[in-house]
C-alpha positions in Angstrom: 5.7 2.5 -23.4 8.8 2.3 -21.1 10.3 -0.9 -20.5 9.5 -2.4 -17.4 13.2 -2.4 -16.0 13.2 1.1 -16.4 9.6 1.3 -14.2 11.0 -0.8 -11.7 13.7 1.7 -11.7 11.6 4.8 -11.2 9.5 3.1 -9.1 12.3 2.4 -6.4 13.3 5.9 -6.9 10.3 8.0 -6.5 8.6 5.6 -3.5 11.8 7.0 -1.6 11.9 10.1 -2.8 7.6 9.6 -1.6 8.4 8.1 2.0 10.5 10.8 2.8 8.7 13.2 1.9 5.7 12.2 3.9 8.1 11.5 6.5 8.8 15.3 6.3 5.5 16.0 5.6 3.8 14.6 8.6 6.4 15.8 10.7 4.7 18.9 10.5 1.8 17.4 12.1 3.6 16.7 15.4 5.9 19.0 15.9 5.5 21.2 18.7 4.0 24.3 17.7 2.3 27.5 19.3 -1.2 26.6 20.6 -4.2 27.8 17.8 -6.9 27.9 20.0 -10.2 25.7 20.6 -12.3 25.2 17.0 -14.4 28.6 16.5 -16.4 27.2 13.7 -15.8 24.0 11.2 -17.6 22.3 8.2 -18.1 18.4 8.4 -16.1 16.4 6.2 -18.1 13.0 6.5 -16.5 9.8 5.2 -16.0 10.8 1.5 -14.0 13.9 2.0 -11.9 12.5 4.8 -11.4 8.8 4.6 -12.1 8.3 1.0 -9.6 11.3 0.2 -7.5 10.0 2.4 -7.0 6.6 1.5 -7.1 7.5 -2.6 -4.0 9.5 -1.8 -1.9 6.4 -0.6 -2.6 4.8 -4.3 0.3 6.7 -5.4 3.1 5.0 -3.1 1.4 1.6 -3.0 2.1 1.3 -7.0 5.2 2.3 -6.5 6.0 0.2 -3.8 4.7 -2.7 -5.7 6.4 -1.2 -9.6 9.3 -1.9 -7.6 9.3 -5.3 -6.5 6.5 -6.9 -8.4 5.6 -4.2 -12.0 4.0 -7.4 -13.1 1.0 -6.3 -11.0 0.5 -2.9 -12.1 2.1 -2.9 -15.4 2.1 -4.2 -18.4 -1.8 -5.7 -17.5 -5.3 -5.2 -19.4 -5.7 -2.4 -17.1 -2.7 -0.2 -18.2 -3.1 2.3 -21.0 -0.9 1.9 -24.5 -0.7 4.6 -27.2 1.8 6.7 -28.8 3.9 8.9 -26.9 2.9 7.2 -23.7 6.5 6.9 -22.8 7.1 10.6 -23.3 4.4 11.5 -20.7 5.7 8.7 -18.5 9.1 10.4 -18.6 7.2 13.7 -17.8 5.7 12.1 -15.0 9.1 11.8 -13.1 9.4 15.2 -13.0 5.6 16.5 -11.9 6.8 13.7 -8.8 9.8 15.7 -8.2 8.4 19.0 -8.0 4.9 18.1 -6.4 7.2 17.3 -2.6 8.5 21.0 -3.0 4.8 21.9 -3.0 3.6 20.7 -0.1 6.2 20.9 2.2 6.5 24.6 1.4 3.0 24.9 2.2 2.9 23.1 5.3 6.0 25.3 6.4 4.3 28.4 5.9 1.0 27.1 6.9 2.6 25.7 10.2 0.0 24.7 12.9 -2.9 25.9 10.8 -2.3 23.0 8.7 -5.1 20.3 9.4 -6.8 17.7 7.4 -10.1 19.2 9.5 -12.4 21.9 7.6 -12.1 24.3 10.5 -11.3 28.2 11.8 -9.5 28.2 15.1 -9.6 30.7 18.2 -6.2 32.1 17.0 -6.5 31.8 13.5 -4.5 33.9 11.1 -4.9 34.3 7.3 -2.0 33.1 5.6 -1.0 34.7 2.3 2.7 34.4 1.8 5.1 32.1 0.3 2.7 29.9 -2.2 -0.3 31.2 -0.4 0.4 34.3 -2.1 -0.5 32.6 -5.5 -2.6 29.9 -4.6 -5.3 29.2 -1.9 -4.6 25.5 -1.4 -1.0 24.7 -2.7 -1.5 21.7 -0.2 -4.0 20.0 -2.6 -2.4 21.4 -6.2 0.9 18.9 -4.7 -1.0 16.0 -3.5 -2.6 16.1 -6.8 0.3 16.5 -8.8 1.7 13.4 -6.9 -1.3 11.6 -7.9 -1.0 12.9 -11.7 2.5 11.9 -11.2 1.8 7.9 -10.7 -1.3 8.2 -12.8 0.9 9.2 -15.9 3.7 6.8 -14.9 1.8 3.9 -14.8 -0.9 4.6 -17.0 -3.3 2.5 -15.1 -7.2 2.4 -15.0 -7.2 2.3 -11.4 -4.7 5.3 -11.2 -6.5 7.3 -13.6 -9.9 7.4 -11.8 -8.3 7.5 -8.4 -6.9 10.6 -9.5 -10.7 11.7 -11.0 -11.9 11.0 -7.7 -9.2 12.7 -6.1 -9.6 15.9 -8.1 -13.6 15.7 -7.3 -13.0 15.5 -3.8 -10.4 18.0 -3.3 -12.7 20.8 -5.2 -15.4 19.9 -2.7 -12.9 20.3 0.1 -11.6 23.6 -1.4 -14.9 24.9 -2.0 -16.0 24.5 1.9 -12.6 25.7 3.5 -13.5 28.3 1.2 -17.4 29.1 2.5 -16.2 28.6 5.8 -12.7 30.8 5.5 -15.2 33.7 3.8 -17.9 33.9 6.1 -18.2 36.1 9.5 -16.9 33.0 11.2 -13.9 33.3 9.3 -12.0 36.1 7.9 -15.4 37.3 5.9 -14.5 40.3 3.4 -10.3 40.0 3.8 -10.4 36.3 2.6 -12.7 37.1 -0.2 -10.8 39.8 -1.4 -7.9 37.4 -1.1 -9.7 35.0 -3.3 -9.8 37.5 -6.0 -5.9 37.7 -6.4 -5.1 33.9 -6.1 -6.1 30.9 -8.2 -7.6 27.9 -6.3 -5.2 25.5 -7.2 -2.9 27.0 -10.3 -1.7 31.0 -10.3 -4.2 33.1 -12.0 -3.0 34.6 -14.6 -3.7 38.5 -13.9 -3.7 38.7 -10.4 -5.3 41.9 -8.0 -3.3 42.9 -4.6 -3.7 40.9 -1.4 -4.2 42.1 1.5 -1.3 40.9 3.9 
């Protein structure tokens, strides 16, 4: 296991690197954009799949936050994970943090004003499939979950670990409506499932078919 100066350390480090990124993020949000349209058809999210999801993803920052100024909290406790190698995957972790921001600030680049934390198909919708679109159907969750992996493997924490399980089960439920919806006549029907055939859901696929652009 890594020493706890050297967690307080990466801590500091990677809740910045974090709150910027969100910063960023977010940004995307409110800047001014070109009008989508009223909602043409949606799928309900409920409590679990918005709140829930939500609020597990802000586990992440608040460890750091607190491995920063307090690790005694959330390290070093009966609730954090010791075994061999642990320190190697807690080095790994470092970089899945660094290279989970590029993820999803690409995404919500290319995604632009189509990117919403609603399950829904606008007036003016378009089917995206460039940039990591062209790989992957939701980039958006595959970095938030890396983030989460990222903290998880860091810390090696109970509560991190099945945060992140939840966090997985919930953004496959999430996938798997946008996908219903984005498939159906309400949505882009036949284009979007032949789009699903050449992408992964939240990795590359491995042998991959043409998309239609």
């Amino acid at each position: 296991m890594l020493d706890t100066s050297v967690i307080r350390i990466l801590s500091g480090l990677l809740a910045i690197i974090l709150f910027v990124s969100y910063i960023l993020f977010f940004g995307a949000f409110t800047r001014k954009k070109q009008d989508p349209g009223s909602v043409r058809a949606s799928k309900p999210t409920g409590f679990i799949l918005m709140n829930v999801w939500l609020l597990l993803g802000s586990l992440p920052i608040i460890f750091y936050v607190l491995g920063a100024a307090v690790p005694g909290l959330v390290y070093g406790t009966p609730l954090n994970l010791s075994f061999y190698g642990a320190d190697f995957l807690q080095l790994f972790s470092v970089f899945l943090v660094l290279f989970a921001p590029i993820i999803f600030l690409w995404s919500a680049r290319v995604l632009g004003q189509y990117m919403r934390p609603e399950i829904e198909v606008r007036e003016k919708h378009e089917l995206v499939t460039r940039g990591p679109y062209s790989h992957i159907r939701h980039p958006t969750y595959t970095g938030t979950l890396l983030v989460d992996l990222g903290a998880t493997l860091l810390f090696l924490n109970i509560i991190l670990v099945l945060g992140f399980l939840a966090r997985v089960a919930i953004s496959y439920k999430r996938a798997v409506l946008e996908e219903e919806l984005l498939s159906s006549p309400d949505g882009f029907g036949e284009s979007y499932k032949q789009y699903m055939q050449g992408t992964g859901r939240f990795l590359p696929k491995l042998t991959r078919r043409r998309t239609p652009r």
